[in-house]
C-alpha positions in Angstrom: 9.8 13.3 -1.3 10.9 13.2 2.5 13.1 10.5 3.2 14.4 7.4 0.6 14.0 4.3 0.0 17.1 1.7 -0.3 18.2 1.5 -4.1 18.4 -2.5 -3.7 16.7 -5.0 -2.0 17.2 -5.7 1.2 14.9 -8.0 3.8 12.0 -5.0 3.7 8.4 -4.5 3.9 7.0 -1.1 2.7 3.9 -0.7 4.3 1.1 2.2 3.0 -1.4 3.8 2.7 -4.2 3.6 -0.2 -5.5 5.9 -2.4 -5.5 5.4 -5.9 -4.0 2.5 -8.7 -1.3 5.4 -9.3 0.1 4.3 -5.6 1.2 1.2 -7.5 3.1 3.5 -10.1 4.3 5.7 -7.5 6.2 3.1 -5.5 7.3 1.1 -8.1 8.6 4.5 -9.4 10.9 5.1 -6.4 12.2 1.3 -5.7 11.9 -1.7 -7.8 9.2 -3.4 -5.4 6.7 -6.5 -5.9 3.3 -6.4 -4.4 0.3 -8.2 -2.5 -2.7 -7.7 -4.3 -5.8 -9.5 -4.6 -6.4 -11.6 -7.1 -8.9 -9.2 -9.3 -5.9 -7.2 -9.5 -4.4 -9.0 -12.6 -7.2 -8.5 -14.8 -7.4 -5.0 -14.5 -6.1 -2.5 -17.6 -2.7 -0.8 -17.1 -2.3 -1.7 -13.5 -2.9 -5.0 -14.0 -0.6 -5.8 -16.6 2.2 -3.2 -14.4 1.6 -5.3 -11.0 2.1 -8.9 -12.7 5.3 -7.6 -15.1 7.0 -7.3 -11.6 6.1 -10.5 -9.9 3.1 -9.6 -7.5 1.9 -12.5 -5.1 -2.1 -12.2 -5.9 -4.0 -13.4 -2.8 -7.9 -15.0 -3.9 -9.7 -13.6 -0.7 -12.2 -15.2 -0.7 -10.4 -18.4 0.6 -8.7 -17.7 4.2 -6.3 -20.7 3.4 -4.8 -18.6 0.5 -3.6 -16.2 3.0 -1.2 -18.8 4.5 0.1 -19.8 1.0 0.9 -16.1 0.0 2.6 -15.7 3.7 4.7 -18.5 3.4 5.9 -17.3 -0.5 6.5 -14.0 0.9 8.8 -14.7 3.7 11.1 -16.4 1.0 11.1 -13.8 -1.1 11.9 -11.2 1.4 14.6 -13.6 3.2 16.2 -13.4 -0.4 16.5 -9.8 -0.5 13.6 -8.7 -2.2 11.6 -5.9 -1.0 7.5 -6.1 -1.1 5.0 -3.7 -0.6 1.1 -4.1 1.0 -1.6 -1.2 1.4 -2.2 -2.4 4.9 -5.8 -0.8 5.1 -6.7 -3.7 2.7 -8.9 -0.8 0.8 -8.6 2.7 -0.8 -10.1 5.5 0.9 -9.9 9.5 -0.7 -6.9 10.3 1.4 -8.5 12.7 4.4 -9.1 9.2 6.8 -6.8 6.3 7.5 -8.4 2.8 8.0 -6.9 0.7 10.8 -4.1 -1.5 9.6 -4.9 -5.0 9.2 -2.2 -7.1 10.7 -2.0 -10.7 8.7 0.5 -9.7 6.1 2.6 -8.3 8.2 3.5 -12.0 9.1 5.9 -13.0 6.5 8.3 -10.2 7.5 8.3 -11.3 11.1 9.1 -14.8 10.2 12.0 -13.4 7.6 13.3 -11.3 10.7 13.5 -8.4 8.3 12.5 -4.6 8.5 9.1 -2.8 7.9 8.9 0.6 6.2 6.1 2.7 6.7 5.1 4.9 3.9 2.4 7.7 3.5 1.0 9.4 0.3 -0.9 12.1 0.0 -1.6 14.3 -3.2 -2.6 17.6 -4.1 -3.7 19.7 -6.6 -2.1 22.8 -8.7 -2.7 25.0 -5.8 -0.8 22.4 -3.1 -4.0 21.6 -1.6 -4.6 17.9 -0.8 -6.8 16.2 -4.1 -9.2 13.6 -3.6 -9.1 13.5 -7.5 -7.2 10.5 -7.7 -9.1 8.4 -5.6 -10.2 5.1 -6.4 -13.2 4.6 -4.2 -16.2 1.6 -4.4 -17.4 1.9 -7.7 -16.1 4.5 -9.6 -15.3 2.7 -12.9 -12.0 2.5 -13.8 -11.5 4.2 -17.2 -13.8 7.3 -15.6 -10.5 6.9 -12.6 -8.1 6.8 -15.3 -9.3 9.8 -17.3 -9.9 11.8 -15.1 -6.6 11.8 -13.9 -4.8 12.3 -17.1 -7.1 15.7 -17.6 -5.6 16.6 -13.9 -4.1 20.2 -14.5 -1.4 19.1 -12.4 -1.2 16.7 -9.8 1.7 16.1 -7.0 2.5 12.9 -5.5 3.7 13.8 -1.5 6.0 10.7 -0.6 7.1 10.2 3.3 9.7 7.6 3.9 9.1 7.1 8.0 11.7 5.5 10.4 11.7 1.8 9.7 10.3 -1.0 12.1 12.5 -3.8 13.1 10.5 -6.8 12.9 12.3 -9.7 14.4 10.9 -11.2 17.5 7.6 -8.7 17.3 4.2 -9.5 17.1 2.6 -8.4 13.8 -0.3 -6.8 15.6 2.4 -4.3 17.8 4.4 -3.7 14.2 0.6 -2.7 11.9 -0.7 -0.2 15.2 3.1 1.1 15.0 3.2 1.8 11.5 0.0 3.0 11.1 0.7 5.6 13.8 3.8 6.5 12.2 1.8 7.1 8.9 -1.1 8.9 10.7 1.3 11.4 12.0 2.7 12.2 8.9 -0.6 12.5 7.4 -1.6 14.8 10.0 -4.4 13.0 10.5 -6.0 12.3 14.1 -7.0 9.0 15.5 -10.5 8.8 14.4 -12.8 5.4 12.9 -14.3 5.0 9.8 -16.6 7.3 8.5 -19.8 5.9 6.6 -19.3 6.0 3.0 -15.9 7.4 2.7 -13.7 4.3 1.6 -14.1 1.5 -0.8 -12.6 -1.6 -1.5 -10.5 -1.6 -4.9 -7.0 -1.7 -5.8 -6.3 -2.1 -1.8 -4.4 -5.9 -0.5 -6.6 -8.2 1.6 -7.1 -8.6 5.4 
């Protein structure tokens, strides 16, 4: 773990990166946090029950209107002092790339004049090199995901809590480039686009 998270709420948006369903454990782990999560979210084993038990906003992508409800629900949560987290990649990806951040729910905590907190995972394996093993990528099925994982030999979460992002006043657009660039460079990962086949669309929040 480098850096902390607040103990109590407080106006914030933790912003991520995605790998794996674990991230949801993970953070959740470290502060009590709600999510953003698409609406297949819910119905999914483990995670699913995990995510609704601690008051997740699920978005149905599919309609672009929905975005607008969840925004507006979001800023009044955070303007009560609850803290929310997205994946801001809006997909999972095995951990060596970082997808451009996608800017839209990075709304409500403009409007609620509050804070965003970049965050960056990594794992790695029982010999500290980074694992791809608990990737959640296109359509690996979830049980394979979920056993494979508890067979892991050992497996190490690598937290960085970056310098927070003052929100008021900014334009979401500037705040997503600035915390993706502040989660790239703990990553130590250069600026580079997608590469063909390397990221998938499962546990991650929408555009």
């Amino acid at each position: 773990m480098h850096g902390a998270l607040p103990e109590h709420g407080g106006n914030l948006l933790i912003v991520a990166n995605h790998i794996s369903w674990l991230d949801i454990f993970v953070l959740n782990a470290l502060v009590p946090v709600r999510f953003i999560a698409k609406v297949e979210l819910a119905r999914w084993p483990v995670a699913g029950r995990m995510v609704r038990d601690v008051g997740t906003l699920f978005i149905e992508r599919e309609r672009r209107r929905d975005t607008l409800r969840v925004n507006r629900q979001a800023a009044q949560v955070l303007e009560q002092g609850d803290i929310i987290a997205i994946f801001a990649e809006g997909t999972t990806t095995y951990g060596d790339e970082l997808l451009p951040f996608k800017s839209s729910l990075l709304q409500p905590i403009v409007d609620a004049r509050g804070q965003v907190q970049p965050v960056a995972l990594r794992y790695r394996a029982h010999d500290d090199a980074p694992s791809a093993l608990p990737a959640y990528v296109g359509d690996d099925p979830f049980i394979a995901s979920f056993w494979r994982v508890c067979g892991a030999h050992r497996l190490r979460v690598e937290v960085h809590v970056l310098d927070r992002l003052h929100a008021e006043g900014r334009h979401r657009r500037e705040l997503a480039r600035e915390a993706e660039a502040a989660v790239r460079a703990a990553l130590g990962l250069s600026a580079r686009g997608m590469e063909p086949g390397r990221s998938g669309d499962q546990a991650g929040a929408p555009p």
